[in-house]
N, C-alpha and C positions, 0 to 999 in steps of 0.2 A: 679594082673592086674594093668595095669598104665591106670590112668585114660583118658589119650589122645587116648587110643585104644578103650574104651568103646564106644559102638554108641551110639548116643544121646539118642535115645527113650527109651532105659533103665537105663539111669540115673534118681535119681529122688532129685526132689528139695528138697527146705527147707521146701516149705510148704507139699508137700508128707509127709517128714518126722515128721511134727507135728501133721498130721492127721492121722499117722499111729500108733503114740505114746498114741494121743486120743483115737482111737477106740481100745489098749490093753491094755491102765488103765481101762477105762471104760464097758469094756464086756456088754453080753446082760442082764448080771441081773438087771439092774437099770432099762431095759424096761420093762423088766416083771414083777419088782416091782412098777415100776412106775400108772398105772392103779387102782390096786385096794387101792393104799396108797390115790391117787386123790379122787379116790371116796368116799372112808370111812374116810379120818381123815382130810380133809385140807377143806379149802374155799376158799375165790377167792385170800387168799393168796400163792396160788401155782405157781404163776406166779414170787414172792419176792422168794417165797424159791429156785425157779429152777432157778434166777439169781442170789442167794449165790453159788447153788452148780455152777455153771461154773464159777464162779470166784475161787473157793475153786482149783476146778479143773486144771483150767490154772495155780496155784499158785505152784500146782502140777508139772505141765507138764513144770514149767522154771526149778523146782527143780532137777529134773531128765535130762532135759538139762544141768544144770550147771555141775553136777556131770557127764554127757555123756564128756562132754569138758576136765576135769579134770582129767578122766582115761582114759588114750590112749588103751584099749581093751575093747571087747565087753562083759559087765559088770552082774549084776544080784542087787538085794539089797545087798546081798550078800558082794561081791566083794567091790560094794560104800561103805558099812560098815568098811569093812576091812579095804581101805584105807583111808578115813576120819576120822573115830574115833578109830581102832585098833580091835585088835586081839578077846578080850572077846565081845566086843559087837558086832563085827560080828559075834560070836559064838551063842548070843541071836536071832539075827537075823535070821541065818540060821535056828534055833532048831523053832523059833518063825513060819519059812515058809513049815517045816516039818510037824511042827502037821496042820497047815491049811489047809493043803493039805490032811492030814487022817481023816478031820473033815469032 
């Protein structure tokens, strides 16, 4: 598709696209872990810990921006692996998302 043909309302921005990179790094597990961790293990320090994790976060989400820029196709770890550091350790990588995934 050329982009001049696309109607507007279906394009989507920058900021779409970083919210949509958020919400599939981050999946629901963090909320349904999030509750019962608050209750039983933390004190009023929950508030410092949940603003490490969104900086931890975002620190993520440039990383996988830079690498989205650097590979002109639509990538996996995988694939970043491949082209950044080579052949064997995208092998780890891939073998690494394998078993995650039968766990």
């Amino acid at each position: 598709y050329d982009v001049d043909t696309v109607p507007e309302k279906s394009r989507m921005s920058a900021l779409d696209l970083v919210f949509l990179g958020l919400g599939c790094m981050i999946g629901p597990g963090v909320y349904v872990l999030m509750g019962p961790v608050a209750k039983d293990m933390t004190g009023p320090a929950i508030s410092i810990s949940f603003a490490v994790a969104g900086i931890v976060t975002s620190l993520s989400v440039f990383c996988y921006a830079e690498f989205g820029a650097r590979v002109p196709k639509s990538a996996s770890a995988y694939t970043y692996s491949y082209v950044t550091v080579g052949e064997f350790w995208a092998l780890v990588v891939g073998w690494a998302s394998v078993l995650d995934k039968m766990a």
